[in-house]
PDB file of N, CA, C and O in Angstrom, chain B, residues numbered from 101:
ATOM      1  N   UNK B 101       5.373  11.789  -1.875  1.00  0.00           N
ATOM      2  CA  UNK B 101       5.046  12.782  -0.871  1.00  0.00           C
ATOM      3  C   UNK B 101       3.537  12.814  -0.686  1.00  0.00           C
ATOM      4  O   UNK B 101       2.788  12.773  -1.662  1.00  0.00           O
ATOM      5  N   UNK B 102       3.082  12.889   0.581  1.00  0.00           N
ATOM      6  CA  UNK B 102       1.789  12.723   0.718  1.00  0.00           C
ATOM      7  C   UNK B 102       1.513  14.031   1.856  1.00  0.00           C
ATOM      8  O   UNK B 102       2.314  14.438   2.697  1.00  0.00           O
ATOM      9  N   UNK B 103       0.341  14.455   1.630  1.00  0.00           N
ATOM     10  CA  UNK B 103      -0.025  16.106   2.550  1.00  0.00           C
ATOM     11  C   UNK B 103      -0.572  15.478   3.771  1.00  0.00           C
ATOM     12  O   UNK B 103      -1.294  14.489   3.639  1.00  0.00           O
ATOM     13  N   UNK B 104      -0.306  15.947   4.946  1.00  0.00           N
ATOM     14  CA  UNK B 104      -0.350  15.816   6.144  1.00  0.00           C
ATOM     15  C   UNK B 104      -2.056  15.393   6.042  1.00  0.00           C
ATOM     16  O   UNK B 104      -2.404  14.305   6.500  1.00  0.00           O
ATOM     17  N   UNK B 105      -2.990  16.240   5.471  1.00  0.00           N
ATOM     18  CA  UNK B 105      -4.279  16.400   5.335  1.00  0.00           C
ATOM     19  C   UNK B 105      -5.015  14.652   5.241  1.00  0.00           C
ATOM     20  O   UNK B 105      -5.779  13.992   5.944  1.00  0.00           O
ATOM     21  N   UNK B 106      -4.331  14.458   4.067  1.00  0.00           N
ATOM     22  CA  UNK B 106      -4.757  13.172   3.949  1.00  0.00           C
ATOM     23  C   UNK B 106      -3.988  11.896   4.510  1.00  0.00           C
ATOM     24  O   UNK B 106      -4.201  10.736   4.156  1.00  0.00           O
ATOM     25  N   UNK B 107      -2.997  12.347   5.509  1.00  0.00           N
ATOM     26  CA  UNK B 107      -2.528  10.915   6.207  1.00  0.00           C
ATOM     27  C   UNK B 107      -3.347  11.022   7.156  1.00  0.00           C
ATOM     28  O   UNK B 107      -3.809   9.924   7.465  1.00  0.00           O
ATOM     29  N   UNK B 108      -3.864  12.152   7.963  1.00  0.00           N
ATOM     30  CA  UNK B 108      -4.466  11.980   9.165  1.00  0.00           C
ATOM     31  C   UNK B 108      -5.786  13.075   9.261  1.00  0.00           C
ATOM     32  O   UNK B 108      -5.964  13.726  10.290  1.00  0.00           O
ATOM     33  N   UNK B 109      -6.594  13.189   8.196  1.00  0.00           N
ATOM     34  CA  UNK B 109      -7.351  14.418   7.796  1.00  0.00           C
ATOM     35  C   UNK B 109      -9.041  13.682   7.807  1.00  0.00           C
ATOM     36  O   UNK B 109      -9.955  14.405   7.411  1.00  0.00           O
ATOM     37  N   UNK B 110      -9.427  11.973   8.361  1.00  0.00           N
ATOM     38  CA  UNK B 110     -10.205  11.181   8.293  1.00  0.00           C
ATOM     39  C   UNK B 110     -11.112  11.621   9.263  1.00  0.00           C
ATOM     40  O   UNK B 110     -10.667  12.191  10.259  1.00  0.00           O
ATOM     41  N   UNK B 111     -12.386  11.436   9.118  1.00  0.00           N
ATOM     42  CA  UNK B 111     -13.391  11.387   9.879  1.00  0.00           C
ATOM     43  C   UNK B 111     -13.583   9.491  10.535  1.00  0.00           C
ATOM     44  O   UNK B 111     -13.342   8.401  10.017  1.00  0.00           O
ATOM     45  N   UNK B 112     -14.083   9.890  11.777  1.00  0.00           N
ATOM     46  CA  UNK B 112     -14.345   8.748  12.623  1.00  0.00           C
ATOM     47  C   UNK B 112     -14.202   7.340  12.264  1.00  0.00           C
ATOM     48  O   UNK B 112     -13.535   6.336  12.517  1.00  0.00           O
ATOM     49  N   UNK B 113     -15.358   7.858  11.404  1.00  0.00           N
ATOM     50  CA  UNK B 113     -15.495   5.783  10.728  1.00  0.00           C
ATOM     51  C   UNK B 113     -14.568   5.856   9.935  1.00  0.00           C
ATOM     52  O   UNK B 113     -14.491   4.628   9.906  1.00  0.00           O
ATOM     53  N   UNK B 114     -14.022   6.070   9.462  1.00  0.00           N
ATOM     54  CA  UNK B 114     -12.991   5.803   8.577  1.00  0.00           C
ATOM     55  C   UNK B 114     -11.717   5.512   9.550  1.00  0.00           C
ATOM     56  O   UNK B 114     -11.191   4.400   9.579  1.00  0.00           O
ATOM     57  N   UNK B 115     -11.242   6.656  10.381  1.00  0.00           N
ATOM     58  CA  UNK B 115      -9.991   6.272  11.602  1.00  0.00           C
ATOM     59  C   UNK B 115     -10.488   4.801  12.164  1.00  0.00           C
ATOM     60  O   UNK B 115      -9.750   3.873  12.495  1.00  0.00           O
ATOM     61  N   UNK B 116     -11.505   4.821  12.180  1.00  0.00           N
ATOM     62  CA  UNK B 116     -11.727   3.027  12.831  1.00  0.00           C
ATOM     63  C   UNK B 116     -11.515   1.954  11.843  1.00  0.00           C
ATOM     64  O   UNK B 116     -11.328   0.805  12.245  1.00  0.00           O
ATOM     65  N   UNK B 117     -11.526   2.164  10.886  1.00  0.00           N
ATOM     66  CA  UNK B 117     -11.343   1.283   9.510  1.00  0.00           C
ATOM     67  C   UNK B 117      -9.593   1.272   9.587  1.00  0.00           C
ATOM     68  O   UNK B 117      -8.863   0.374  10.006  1.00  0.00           O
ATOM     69  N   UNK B 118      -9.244   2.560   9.043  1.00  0.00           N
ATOM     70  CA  UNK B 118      -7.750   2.600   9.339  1.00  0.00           C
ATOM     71  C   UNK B 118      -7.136   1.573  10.448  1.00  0.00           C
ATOM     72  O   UNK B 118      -6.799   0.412  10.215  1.00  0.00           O
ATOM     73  N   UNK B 119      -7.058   2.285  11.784  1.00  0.00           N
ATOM     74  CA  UNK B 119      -6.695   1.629  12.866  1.00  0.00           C
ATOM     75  C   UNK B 119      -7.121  -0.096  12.330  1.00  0.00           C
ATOM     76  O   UNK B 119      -6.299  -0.978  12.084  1.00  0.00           O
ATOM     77  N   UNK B 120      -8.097  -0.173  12.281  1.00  0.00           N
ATOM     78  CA  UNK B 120      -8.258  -1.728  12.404  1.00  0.00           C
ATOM     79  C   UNK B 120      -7.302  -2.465  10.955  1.00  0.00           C
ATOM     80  O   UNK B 120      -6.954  -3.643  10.876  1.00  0.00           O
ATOM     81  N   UNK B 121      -7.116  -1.684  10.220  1.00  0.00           N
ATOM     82  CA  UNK B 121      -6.075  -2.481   9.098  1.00  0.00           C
ATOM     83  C   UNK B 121      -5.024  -2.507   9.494  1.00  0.00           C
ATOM     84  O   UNK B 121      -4.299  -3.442   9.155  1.00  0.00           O
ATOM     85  N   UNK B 122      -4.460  -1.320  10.508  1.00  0.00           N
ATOM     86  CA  UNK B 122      -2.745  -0.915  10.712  1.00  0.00           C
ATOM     87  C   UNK B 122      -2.686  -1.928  12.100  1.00  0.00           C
ATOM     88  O   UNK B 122      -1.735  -1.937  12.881  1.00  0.00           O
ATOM     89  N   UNK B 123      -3.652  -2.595  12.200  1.00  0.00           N
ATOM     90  CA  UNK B 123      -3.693  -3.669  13.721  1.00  0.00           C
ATOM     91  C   UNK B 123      -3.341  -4.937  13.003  1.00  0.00           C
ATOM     92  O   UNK B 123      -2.345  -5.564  13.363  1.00  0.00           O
ATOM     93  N   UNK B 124      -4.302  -5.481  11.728  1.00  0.00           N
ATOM     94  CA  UNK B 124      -4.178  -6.540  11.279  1.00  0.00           C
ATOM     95  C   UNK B 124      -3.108  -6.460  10.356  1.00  0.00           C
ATOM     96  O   UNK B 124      -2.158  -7.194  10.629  1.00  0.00           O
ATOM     97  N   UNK B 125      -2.983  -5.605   9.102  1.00  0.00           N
ATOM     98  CA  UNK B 125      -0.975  -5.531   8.408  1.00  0.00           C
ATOM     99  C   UNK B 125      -0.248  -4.915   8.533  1.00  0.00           C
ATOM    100  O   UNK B 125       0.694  -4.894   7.741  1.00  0.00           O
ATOM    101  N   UNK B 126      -0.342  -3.844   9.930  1.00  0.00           N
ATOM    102  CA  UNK B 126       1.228  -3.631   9.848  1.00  0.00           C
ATOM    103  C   UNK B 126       1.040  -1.845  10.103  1.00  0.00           C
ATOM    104  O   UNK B 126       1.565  -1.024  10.855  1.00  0.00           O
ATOM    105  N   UNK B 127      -0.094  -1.800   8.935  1.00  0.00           N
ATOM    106  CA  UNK B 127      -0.032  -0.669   8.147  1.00  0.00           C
ATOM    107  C   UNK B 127      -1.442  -0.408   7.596  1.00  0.00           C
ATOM    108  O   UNK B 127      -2.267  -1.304   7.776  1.00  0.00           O
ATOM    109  N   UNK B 128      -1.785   0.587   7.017  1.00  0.00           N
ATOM    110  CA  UNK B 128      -2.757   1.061   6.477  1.00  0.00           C
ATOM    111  C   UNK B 128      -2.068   1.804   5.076  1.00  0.00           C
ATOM    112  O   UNK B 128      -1.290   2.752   4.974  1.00  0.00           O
ATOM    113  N   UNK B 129      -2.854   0.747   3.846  1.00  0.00           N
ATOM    114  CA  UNK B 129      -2.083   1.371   2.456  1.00  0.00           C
ATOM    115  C   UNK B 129      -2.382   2.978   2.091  1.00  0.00           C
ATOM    116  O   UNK B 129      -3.359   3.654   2.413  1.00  0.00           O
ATOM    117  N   UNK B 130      -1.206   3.356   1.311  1.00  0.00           N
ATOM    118  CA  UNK B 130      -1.787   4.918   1.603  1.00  0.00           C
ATOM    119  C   UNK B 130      -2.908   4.895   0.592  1.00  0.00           C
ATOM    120  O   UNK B 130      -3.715   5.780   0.881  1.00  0.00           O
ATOM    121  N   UNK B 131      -3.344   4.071  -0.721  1.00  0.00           N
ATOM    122  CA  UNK B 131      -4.557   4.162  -1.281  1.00  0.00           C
ATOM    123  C   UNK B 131      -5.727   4.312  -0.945  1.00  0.00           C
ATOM    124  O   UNK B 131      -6.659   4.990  -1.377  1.00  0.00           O
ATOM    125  N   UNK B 132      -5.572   3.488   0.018  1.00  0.00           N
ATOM    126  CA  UNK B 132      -6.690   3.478   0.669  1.00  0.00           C
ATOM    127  C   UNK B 132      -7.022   4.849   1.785  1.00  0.00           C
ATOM    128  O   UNK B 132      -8.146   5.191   2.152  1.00  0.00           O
ATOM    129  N   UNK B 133      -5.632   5.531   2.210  1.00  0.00           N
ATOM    130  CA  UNK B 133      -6.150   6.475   3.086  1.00  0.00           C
ATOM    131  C   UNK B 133      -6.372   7.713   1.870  1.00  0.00           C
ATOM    132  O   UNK B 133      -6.937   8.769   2.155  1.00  0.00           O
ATOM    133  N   UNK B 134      -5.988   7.498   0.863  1.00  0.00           N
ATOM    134  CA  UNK B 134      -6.554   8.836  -0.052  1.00  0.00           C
ATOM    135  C   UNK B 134      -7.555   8.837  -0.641  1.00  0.00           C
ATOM    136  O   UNK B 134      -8.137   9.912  -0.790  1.00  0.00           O
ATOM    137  N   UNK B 135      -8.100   7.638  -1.176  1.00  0.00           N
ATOM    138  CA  UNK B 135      -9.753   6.927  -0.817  1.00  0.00           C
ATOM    139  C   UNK B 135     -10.502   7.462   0.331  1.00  0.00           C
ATOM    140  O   UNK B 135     -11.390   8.235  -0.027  1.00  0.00           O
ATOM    141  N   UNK B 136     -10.425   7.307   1.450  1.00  0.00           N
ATOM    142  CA  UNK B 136     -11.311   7.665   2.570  1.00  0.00           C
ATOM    143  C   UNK B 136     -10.809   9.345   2.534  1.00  0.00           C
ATOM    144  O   UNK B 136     -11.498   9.959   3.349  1.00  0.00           O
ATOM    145  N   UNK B 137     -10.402   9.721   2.245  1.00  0.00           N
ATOM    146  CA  UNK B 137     -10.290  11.207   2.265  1.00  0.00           C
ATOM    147  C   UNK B 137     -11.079  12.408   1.512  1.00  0.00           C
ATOM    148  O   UNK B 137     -10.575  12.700   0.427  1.00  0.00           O
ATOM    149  N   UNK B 138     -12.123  13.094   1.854  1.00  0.00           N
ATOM    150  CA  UNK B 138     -12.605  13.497   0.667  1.00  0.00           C
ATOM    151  C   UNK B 138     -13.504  12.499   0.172  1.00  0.00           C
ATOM    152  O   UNK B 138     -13.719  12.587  -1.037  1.00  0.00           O
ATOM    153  N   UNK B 139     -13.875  11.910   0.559  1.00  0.00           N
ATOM    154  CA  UNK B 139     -14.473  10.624  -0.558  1.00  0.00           C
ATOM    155  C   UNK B 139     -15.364  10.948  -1.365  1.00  0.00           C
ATOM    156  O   UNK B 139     -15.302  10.532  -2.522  1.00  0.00           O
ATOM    157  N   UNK B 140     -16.462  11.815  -0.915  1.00  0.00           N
ATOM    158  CA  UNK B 140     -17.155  12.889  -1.894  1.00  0.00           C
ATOM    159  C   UNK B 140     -17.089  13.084  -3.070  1.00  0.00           C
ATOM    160  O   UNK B 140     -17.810  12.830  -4.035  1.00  0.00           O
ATOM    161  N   UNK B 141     -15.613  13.840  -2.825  1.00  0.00           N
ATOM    162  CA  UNK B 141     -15.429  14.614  -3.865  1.00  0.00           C
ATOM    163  C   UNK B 141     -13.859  13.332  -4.760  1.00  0.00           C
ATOM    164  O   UNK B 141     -13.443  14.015  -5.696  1.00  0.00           O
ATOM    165  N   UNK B 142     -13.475  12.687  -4.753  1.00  0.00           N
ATOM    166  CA  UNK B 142     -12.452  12.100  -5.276  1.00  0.00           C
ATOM    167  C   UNK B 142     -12.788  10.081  -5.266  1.00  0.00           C
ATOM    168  O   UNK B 142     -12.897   9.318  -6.226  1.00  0.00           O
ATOM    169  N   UNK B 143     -12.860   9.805  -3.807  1.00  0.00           N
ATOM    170  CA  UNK B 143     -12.761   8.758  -3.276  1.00  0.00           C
ATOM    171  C   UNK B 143     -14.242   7.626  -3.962  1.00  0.00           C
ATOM    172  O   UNK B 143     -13.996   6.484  -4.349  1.00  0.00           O
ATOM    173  N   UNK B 144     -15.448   8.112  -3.989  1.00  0.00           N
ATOM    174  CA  UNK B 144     -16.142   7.644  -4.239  1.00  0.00           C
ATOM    175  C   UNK B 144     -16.205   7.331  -5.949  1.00  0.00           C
ATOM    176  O   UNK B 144     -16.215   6.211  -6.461  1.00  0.00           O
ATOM    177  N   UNK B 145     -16.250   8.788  -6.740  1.00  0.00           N
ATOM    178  CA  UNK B 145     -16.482   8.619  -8.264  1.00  0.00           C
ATOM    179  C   UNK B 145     -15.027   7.429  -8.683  1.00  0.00           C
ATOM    180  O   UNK B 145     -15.292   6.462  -9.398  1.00  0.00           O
ATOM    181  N   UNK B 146     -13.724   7.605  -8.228  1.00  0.00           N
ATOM    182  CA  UNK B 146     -12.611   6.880  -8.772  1.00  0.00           C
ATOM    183  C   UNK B 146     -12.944   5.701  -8.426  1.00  0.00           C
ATOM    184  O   UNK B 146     -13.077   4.998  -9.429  1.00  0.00           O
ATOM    185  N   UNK B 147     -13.193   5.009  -7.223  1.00  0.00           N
ATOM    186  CA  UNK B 147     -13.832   3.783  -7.017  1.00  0.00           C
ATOM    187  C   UNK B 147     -14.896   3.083  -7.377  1.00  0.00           C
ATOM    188  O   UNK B 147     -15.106   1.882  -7.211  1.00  0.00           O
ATOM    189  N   UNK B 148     -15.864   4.259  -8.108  1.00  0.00           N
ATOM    190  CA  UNK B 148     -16.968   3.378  -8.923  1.00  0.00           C
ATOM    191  C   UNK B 148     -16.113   3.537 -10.596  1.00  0.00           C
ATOM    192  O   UNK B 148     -16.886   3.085 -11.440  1.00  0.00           O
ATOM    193  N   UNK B 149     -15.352   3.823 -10.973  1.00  0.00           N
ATOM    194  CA  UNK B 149     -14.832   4.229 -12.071  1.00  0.00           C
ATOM    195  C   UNK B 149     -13.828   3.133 -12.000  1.00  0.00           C
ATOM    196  O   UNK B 149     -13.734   2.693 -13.146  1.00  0.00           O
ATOM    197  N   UNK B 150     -13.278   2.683 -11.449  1.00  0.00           N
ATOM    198  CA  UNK B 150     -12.429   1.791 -10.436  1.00  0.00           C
ATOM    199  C   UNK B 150     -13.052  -0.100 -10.982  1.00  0.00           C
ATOM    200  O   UNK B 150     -12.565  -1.071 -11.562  1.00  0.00           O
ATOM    201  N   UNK B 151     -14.426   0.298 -10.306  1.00  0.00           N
ATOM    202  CA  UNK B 151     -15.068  -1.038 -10.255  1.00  0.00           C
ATOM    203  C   UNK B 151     -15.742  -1.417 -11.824  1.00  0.00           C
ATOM    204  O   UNK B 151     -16.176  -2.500 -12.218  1.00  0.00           O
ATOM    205  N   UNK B 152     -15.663  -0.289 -12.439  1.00  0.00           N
ATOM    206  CA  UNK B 152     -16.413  -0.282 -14.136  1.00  0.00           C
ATOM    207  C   UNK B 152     -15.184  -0.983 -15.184  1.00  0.00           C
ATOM    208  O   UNK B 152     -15.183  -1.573 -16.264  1.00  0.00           O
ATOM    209  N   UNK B 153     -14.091  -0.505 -14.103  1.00  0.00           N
ATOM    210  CA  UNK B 153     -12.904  -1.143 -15.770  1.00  0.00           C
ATOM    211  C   UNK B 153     -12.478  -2.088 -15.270  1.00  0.00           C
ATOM    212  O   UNK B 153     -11.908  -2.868 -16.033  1.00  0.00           O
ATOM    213  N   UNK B 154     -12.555  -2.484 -13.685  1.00  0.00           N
ATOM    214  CA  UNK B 154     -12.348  -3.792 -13.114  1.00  0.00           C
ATOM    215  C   UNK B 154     -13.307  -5.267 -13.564  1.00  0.00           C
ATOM    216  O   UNK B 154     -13.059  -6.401 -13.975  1.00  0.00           O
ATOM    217  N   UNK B 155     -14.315  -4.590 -13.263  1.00  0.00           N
ATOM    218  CA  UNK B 155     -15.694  -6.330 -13.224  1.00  0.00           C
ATOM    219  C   UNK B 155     -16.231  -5.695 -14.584  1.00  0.00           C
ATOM    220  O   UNK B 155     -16.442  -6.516 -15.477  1.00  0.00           O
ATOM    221  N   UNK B 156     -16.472  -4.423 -14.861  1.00  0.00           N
ATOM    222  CA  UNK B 156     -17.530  -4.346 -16.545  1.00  0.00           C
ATOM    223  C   UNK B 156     -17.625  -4.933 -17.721  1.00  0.00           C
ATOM    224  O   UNK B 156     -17.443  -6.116 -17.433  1.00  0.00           O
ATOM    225  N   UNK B 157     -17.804  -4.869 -18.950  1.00  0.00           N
ATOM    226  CA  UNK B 157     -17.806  -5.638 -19.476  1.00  0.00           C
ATOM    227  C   UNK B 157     -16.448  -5.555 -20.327  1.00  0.00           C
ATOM    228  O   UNK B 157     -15.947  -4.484 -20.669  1.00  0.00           O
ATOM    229  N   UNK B 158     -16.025  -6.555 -20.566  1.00  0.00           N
ATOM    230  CA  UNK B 158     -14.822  -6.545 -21.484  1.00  0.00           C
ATOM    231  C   UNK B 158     -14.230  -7.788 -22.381  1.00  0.00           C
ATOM    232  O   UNK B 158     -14.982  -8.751 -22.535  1.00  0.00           O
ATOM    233  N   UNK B 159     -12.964  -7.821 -22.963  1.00  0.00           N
ATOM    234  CA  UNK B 159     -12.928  -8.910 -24.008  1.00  0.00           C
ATOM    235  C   UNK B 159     -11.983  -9.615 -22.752  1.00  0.00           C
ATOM    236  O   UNK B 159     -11.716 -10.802 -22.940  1.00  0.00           O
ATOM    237  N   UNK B 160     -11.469  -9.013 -21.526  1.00  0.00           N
ATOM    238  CA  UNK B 160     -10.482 -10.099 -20.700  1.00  0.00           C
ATOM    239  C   UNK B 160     -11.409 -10.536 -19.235  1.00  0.00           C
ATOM    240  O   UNK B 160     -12.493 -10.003 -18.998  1.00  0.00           O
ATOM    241  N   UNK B 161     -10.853 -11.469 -18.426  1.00  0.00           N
ATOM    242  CA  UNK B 161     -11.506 -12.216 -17.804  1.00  0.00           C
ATOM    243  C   UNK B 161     -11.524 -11.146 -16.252  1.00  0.00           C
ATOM    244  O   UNK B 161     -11.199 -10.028 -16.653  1.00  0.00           O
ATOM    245  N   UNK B 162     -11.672 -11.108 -15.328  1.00  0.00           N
ATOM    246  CA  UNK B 162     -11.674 -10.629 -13.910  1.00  0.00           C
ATOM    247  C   UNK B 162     -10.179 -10.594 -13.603  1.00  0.00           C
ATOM    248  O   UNK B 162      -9.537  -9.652 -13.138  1.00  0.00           O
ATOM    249  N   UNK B 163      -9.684 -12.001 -14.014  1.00  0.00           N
ATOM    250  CA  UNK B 163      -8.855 -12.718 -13.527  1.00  0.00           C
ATOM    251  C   UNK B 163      -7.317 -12.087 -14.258  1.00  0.00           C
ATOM    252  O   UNK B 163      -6.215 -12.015 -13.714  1.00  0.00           O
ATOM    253  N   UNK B 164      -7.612 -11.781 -15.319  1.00  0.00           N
ATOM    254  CA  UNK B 164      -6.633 -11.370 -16.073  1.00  0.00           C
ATOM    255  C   UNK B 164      -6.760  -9.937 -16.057  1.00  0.00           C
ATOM    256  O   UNK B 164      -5.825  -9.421 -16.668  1.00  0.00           O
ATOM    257  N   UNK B 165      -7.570  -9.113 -15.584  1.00  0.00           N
ATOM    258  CA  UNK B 165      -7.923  -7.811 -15.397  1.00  0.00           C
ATOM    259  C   UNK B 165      -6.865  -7.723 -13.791  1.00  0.00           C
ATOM    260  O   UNK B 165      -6.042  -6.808 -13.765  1.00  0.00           O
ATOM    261  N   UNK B 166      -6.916  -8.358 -12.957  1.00  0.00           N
ATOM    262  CA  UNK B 166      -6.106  -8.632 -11.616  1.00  0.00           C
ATOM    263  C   UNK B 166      -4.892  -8.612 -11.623  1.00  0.00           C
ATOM    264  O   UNK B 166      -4.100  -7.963 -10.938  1.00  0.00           O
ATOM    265  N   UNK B 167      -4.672  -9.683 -12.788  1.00  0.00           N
ATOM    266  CA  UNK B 167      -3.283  -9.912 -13.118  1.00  0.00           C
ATOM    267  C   UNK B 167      -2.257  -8.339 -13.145  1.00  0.00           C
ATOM    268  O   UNK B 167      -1.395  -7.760 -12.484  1.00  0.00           O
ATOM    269  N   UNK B 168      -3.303  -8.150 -14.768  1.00  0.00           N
ATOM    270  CA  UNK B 168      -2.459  -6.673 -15.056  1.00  0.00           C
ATOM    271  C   UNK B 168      -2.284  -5.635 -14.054  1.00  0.00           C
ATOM    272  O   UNK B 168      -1.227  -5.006 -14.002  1.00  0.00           O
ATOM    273  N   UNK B 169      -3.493  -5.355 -13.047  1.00  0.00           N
ATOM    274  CA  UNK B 169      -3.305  -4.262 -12.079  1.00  0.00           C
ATOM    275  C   UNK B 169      -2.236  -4.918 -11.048  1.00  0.00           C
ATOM    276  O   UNK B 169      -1.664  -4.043 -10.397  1.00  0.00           O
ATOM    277  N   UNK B 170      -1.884  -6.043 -10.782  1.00  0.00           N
ATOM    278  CA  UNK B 170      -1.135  -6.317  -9.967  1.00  0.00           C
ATOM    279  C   UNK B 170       0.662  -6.487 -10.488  1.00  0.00           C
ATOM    280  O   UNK B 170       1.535  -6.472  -9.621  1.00  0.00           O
ATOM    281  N   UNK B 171       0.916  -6.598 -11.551  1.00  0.00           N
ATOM    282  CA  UNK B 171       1.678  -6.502 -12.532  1.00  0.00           C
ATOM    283  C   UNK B 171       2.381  -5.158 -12.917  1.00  0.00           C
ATOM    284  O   UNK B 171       3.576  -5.131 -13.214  1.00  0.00           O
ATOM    285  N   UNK B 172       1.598  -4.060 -12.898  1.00  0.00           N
ATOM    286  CA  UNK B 172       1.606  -2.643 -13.424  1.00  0.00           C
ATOM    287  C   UNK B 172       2.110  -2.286 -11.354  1.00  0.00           C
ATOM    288  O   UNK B 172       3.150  -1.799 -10.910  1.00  0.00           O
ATOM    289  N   UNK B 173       1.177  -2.658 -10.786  1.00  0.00           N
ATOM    290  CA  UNK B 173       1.817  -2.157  -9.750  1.00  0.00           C
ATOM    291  C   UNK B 173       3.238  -2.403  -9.247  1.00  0.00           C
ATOM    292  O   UNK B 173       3.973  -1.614  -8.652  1.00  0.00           O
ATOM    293  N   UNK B 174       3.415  -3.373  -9.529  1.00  0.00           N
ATOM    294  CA  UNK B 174       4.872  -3.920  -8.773  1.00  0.00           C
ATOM    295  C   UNK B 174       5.527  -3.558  -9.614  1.00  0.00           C
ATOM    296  O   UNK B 174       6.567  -3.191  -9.069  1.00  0.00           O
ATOM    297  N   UNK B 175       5.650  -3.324 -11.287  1.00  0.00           N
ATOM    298  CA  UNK B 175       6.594  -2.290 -12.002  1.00  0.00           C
ATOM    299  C   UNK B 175       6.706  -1.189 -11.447  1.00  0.00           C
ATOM    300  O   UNK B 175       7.831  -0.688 -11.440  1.00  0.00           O
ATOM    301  N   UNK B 176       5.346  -0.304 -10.670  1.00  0.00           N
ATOM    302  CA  UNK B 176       5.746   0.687  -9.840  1.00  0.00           C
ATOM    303  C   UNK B 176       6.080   0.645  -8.641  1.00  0.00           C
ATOM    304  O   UNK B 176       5.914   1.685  -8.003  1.00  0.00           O
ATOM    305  N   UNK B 177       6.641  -0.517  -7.950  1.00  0.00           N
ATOM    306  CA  UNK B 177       6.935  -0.533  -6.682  1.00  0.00           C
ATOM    307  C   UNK B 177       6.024  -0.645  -5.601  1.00  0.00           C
ATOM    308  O   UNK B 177       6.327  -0.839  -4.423  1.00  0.00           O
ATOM    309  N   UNK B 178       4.423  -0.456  -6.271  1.00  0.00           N
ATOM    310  CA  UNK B 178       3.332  -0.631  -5.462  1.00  0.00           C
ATOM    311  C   UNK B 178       2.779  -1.242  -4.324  1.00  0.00           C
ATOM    312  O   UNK B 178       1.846  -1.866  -4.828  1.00  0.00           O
ATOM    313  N   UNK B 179       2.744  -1.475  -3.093  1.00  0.00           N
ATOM    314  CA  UNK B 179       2.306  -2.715  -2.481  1.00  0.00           C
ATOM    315  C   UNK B 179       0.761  -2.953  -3.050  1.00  0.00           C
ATOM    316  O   UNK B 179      -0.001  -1.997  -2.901  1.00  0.00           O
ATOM    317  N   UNK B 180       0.448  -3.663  -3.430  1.00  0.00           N
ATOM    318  CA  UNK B 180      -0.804  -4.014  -4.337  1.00  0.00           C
ATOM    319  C   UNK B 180      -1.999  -4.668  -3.312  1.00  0.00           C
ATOM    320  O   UNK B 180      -3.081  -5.025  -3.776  1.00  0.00           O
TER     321      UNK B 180
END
């Protein structure tokens, strides 16, 4: 279930970002529209928090860091 707020609650540049993904797949993932939502306050800190356990430093590769998030998603049904 997703709140009306954040399917269609976007400021400008962002509805142009949207639109232009839901032109090229189909669709616009809802991650991404709860990302641009708020970004301030939610969207920005989770995405640099995001990019720290993704590329930072660690004992596994980028590659195998990909793997698992893409792996974990499709156990949840995710489109990844």
């Amino acid at each position: 279930m997703r709140l009306e707020k954040v399917h269609k609650g976007h400021r400008l540049r962002e509805r142009a970002i949207l639109g232009v993904m839901r032109l090229m797949m189909g669709h616009a993932p809802g991650v991404v529209r709860t990302l641009f939502y708020r970004k301030e306050f939610f969207g920005r800190p989770f995405s640099e928090l995001t990019q720290q356990v993704m590329r930072g430093p660690s004992v596994w590769t980028f590659g195998e860091r990909e793997v698992f998030a893409a792996f974990v998603s499709r156990l949840n049904q995710c489109v990844f």
